[in-house]
Each structure stands twice: as structure tokens, then as C-alpha cells.
C-alpha positions as CSV (number, residue, x, y, z in Angstrom):
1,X,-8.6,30.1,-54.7
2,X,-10.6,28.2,-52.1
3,X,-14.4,28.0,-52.4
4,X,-17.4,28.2,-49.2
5,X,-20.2,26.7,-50.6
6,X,-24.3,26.4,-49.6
7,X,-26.4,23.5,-51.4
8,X,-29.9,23.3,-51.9
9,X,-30.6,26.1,-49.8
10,X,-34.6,26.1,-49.7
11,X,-36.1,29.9,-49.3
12,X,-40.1,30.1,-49.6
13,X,-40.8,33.3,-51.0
14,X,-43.6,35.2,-53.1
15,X,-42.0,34.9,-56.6
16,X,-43.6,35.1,-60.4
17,X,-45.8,37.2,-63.1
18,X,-49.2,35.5,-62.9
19,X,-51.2,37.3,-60.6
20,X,-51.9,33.6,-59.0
21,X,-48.2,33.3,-58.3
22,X,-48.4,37.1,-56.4
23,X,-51.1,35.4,-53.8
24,X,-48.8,32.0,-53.0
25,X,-45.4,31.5,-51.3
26,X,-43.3,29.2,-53.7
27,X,-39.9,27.5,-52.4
28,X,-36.6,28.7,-54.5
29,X,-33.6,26.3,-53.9
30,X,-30.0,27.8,-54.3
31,X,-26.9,26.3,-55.0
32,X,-24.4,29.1,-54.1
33,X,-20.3,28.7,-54.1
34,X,-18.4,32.0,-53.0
35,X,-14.4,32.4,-54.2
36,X,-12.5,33.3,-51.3
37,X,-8.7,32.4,-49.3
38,X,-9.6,30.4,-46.1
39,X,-5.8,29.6,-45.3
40,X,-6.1,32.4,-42.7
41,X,-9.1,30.7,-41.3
42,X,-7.8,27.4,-41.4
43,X,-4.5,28.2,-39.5
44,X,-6.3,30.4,-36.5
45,X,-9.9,28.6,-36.4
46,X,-11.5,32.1,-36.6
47,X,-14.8,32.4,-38.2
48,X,-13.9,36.1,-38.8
49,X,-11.6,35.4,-41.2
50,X,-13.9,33.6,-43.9
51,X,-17.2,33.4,-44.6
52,X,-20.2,32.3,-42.4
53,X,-22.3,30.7,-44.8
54,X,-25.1,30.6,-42.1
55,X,-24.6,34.4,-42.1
56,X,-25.4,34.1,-46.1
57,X,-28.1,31.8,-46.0
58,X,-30.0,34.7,-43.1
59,X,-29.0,36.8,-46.0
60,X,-30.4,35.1,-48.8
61,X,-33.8,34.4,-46.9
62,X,-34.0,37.9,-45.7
63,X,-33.4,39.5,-49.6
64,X,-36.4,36.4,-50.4
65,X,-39.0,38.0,-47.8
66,X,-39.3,40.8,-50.4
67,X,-41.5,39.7,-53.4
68,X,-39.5,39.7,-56.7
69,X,-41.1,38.9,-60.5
70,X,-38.2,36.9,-62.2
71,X,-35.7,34.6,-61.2
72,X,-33.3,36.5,-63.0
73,X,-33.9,39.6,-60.4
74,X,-33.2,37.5,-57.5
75,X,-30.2,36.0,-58.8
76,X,-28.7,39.2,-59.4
77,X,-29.9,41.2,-56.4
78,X,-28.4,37.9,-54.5
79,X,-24.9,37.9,-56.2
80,X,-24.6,41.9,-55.4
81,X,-25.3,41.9,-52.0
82,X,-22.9,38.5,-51.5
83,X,-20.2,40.4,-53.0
84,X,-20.6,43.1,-50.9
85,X,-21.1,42.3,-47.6
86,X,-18.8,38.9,-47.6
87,X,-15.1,38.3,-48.1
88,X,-16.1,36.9,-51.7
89,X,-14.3,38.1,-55.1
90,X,-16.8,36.0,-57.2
91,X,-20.0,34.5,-56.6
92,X,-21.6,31.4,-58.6
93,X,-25.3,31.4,-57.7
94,X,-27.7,28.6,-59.6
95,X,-31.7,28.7,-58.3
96,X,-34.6,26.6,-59.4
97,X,-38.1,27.2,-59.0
98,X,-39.0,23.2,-58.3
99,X,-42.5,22.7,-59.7
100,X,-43.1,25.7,-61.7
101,X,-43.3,23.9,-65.0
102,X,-45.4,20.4,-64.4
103,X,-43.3,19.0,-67.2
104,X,-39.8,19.6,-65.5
105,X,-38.6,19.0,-61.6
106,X,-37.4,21.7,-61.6
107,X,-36.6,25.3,-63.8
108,X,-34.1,28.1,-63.3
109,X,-31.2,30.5,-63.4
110,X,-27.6,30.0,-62.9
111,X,-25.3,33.4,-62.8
112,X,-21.5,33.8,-62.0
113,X,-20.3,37.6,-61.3
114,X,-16.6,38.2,-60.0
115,X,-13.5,37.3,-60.9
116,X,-14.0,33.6,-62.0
């Protein structure tokens, strides 16, 4: 199986518990890779027939301008609605939150849901 992948996507969003976090727009970056055939694709040069990853990154963006708690919410809400609205059987979806911890560049989730 044939993979369509998006690196270091950066989505500024209002992300976090502390109430100080609620007031601020923080950047998330996303590494996403979506299973999927592109043979078709390849052979007619049709964007219809695999997956417009600038189509998913308007996604991703657009599911970021709500506000969200945890990482772990986004990741999930993010994997669901890839699975459902693009030609994916499996999703792989990593995200850090660069300088939430001063200690670390960067902290984070990484999920895979799907046949993998």
C-alpha cells in the first residue's frame, strides 16, 4: 500500500488546560502519512483519484480553529475525520506542541488508527 504524506504542517490554534494557554494561540506541527492505492492516480494524472493533501491540510486547520484542551483530542478528532472524508484506510498522525515544555523542543502525541 502506497502512502500521501504532509510534514511539519504548522496550525496555530487555541490549545491547553492552564487558563493562560485558553487566552494565546500556540502553533501545533503535524506530521501526517495516509494509507491509500495511487496506481489509479498515477496512470490517469487525476487528482480525483487520490488524495489532495492540500485538501487535508484546509482540513486539519479548519478542525484547529476550534479550541481543544489536549493533544490527545485533536489527534483523535484529526484521524476520524481523515478517515472519513479521504480515500484513506489508515491514518498515522504525530503532533507536537513546540515550546510547551522549556526543557524540550518540542512535546506530543503520535496515534495510528486503520488498517496498518
Amino acid at each position: 500500500m502506497d502512502k500521501v504524506f504532509i510534514s511539519a504542517l504548522q496550525v496555530p490554534t487555541v490549545i491547553g488546560v492552564y487558563d493562560w494557554e485558553k487566552q494565546i494561540h500556540q502553533t501545533l506541527v503535524f506530521d501526517i502519512e495516509m494509507k491509500t492505492d495511487i496506481r489509479q492516480a498515477a496512470a490517469t494524472d487525476d487528482l480525483q483519484l487520490t488524495i489532495d493533501y492540500a485538501a487535508v491540510c484546509q482540513a486539519v486547520t479548519e478542525l484547529c480553529a476550534v479550541p481543544h484542551q489536549l493533544l490527545e483530542t485533536v489527534a483523535e478528532k484529526t484521524a476520524t475525520m481523515l478517515l472519513q472524508r479521504f480515500p484513506t484506510t489508515a491514518v498515522a498522525i504525530r503532533i507536537g506542541k513546540p515550546g510547551a515544555v522549556p526543557q524540550a523542543a518540542t512535546v506530543g502525541v503520535s496515534i495510528k488508527r486503520g488498517d496498518w
